[in-house]
Short mmCIF file of the C-alpha atoms (twelve columns), coordinates in Angstrom:
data_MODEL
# 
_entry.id   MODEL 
# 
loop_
_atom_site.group_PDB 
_atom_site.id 
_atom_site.type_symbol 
_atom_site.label_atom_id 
_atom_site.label_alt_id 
_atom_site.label_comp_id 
_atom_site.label_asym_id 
_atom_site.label_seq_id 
_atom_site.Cartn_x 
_atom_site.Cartn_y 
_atom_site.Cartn_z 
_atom_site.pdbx_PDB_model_num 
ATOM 1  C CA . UNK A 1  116.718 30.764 68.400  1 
ATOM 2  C CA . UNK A 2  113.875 33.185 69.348  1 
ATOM 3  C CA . UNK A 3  113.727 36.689 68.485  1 
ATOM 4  C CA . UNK A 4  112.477 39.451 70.601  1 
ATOM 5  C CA . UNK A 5  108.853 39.347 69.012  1 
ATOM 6  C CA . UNK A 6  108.114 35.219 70.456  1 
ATOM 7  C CA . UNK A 7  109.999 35.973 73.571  1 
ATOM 8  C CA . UNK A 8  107.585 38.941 74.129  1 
ATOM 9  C CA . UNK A 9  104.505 36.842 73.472  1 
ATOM 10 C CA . UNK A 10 105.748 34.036 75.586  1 
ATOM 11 C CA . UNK A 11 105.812 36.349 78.070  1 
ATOM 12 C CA . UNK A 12 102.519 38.118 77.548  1 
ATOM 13 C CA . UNK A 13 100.737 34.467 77.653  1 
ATOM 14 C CA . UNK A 14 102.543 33.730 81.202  1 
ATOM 15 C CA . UNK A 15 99.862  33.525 83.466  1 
ATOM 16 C CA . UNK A 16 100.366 33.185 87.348  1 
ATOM 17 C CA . UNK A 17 97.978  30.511 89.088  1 
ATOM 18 C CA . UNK A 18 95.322  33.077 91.354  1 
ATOM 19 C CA . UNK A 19 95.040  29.922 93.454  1 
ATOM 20 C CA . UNK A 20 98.845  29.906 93.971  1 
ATOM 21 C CA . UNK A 21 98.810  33.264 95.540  1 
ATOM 22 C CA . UNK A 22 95.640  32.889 97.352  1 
ATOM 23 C CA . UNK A 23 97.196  29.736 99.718  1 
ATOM 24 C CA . UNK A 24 100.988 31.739 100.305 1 
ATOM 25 C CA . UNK A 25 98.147  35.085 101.330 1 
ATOM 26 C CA . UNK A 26 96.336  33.058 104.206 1 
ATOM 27 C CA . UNK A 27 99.867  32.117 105.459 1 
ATOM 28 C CA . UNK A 28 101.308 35.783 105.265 1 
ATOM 29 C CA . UNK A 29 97.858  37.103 106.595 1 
ATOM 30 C CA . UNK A 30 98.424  34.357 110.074 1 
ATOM 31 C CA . UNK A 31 101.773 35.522 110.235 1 
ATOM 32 C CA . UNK A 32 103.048 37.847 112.949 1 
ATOM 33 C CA . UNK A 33 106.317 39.478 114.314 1 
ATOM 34 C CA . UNK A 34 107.829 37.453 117.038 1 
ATOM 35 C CA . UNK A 35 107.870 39.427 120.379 1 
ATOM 36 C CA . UNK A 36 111.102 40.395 122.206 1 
ATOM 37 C CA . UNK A 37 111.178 37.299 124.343 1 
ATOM 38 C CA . UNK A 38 110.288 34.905 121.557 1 
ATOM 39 C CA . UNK A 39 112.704 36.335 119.299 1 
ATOM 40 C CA . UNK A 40 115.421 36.301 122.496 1 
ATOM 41 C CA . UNK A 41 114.579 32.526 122.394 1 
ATOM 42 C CA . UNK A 42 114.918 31.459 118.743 1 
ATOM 43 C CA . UNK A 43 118.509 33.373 118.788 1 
ATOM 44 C CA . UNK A 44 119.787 31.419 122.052 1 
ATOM 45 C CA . UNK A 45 118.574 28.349 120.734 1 
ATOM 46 C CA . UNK A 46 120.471 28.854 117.252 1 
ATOM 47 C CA . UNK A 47 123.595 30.117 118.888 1 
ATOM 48 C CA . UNK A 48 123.846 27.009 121.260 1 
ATOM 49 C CA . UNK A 49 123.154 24.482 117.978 1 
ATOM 50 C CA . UNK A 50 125.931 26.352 116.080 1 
ATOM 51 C CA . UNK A 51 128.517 26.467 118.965 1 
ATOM 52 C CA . UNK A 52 127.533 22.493 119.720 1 
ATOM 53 C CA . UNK A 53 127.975 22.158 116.128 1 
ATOM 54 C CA . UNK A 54 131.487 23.426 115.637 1 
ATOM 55 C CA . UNK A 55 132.488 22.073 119.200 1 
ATOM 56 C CA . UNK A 56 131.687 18.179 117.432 1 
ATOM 57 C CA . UNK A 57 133.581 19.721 114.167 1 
ATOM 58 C CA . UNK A 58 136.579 20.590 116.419 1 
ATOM 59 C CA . UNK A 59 136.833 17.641 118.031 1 
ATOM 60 C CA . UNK A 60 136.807 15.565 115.308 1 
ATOM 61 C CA . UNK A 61 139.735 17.963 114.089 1 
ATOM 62 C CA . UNK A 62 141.768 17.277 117.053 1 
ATOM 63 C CA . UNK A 63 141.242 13.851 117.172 1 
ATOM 64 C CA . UNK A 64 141.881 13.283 113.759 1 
ATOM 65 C CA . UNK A 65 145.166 15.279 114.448 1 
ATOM 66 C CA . UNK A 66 146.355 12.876 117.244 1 
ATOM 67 C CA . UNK A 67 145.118 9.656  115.398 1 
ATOM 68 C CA . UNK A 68 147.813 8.975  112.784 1 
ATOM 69 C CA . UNK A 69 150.660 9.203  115.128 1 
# 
């Protein structure tokens, strides 16, 4: 088991790759807010993929429910 005193030095000696941090920055710099429209969009096309999602999950439930009979 460690104590307190390697736990600290393991921590000290972590060291976070500058490259790393460099590639994720160029992304974040590129990256923008989505405009009103865009945004409008994105949600419309999520919405209709859940609803056509759970329509498929509820007709498997009701034909599973009339099958066994």
């Amino acid at each position: 088991m460690m104590d307190y005193k390697e736990k600290f030095k393991e921590a000290k000696s972590f060291k976070i790759d500058e490259e790393f941090f460099k590639k994720y920055w160029r992304v974040l710099k590129l990256a923008r807010t989505p405009t009103r429209d865009e945004f409008s969009k994105i949600a419309i096309v999520a919405a209709a993929g859940i609803l056509l999602i759970g329509l498929v999950g509820f007709i498997i439930y009701e034909i599973m429910l009339v099958l066994p009979r």
